[in-house]
C-alpha positions in Angstrom: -17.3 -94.5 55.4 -18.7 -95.9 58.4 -19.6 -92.8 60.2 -21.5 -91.8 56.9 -23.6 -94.7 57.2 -24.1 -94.3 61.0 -25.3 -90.8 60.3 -27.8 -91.4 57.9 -28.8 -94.2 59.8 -29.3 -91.5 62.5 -31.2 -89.0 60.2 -33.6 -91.7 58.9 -34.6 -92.5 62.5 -35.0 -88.9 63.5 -37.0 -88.8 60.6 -39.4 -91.4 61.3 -39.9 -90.2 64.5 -40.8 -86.7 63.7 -43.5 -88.5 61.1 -44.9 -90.4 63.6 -45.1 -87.7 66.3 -47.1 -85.0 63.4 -49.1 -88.0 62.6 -50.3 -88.8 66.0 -51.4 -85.1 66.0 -53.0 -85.6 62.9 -55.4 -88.2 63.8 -56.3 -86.4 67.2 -58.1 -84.1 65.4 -61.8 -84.8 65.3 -64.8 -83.3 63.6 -68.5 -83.4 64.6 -71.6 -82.7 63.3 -73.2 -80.3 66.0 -76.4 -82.0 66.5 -75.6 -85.1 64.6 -78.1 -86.2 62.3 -80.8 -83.2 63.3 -78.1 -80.3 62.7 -78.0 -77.4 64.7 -82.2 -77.5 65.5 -84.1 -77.2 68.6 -83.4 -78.9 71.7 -79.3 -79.0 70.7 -78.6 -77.5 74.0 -77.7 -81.2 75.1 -76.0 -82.9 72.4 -73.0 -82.1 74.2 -73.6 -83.7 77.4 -72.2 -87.2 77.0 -68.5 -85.5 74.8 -65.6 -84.7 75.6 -63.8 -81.9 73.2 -60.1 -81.8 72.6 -58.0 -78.7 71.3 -58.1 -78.4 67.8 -61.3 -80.3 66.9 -63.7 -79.2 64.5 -67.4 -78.4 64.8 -69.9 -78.6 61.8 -73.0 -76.1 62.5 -75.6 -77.7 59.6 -78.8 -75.8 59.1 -80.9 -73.8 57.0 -79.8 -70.1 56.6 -83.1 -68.9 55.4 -84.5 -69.6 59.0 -81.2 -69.1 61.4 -77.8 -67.8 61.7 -75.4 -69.6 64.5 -74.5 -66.9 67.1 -71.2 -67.0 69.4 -71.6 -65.1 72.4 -70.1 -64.3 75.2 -70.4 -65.6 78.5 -72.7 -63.3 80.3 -74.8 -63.3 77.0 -75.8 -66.8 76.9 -78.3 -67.7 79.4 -80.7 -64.3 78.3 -79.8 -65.4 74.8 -78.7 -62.0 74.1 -78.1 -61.1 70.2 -76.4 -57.8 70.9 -72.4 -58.0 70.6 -71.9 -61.3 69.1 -68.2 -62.8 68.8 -69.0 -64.0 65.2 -72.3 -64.5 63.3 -72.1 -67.9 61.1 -74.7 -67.7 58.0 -73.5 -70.4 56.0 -75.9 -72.9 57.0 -73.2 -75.1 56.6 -70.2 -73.8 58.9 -67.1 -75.9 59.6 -65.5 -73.9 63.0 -62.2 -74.8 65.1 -62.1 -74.5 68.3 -60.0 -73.9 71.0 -59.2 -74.9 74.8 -62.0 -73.1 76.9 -65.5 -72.7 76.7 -67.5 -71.4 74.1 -71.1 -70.3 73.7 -73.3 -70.5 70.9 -76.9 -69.9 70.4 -79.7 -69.7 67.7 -80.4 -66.3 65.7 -83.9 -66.8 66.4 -84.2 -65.6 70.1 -87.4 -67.3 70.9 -85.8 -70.7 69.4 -82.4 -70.0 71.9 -84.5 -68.7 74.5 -87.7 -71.5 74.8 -86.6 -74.2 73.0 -83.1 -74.9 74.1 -81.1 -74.2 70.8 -78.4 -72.4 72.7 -74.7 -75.2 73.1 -72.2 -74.5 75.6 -69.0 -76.6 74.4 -65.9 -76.7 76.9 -62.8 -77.8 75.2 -59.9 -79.2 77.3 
């Protein structure tokens, strides 16, 4: 009868300790409003510059789909704010997107917006 007790005992704490591991991965994950308060709008390019991104977090793209589309590009596409070959077109105007470790471009439908007034995000998850 005792070793029944002892291995229940044993189960319960194994238990508690898988809860408290999945919770602390839980509450690692983070979301943000790209942008904050102004959304994904001009001059975004440095919301990003004071952040640090963690695997797993979640970024909300807010804006109005009758004037832009969010654009993930790659690499080599970002800086000329080129449209052709996108990774993924958001259109929502309200997109909720997960990301992973590495670095990730996105920029602005509107070329001349991504191109001259900075609404183009680089985001570098670790």
């Amino acid at each position: 009868m005792g070793e029944t007790r002892g291995n229940s005992a044993m189960i319960a704490i194994m238990l508690l300790f898988c809860m408290f591991v999945f919770h602390s991965e839980i509450a690692d994950a983070e979301t943000y409003l790209v942008g904050d308060a102004a959304g994904w709008s001009l001059h975004v390019s440095t919301w990003s510059n004071d952040k640090h991104f963690k695997d797993g977090y979640e970024f909300v793209f807010k804006y109005d789909p009758k004037v832009y589309k969010v654009v993930k590009v790659k690499p080599e596409d970002f800086g000329a704010c080129n449209l052709d070959g996108p990774i993924a077109v958001y259109t929502s105007g309200n997109d909720t997107i997960t990301l992973h470790t590495g670095l990730h471009f996105f920029i602005s439908s509107n070329r001349d917006d991504c191109y001259r007034h900075g609404m183009s995000l680089p985001l570098q998850i670790s």
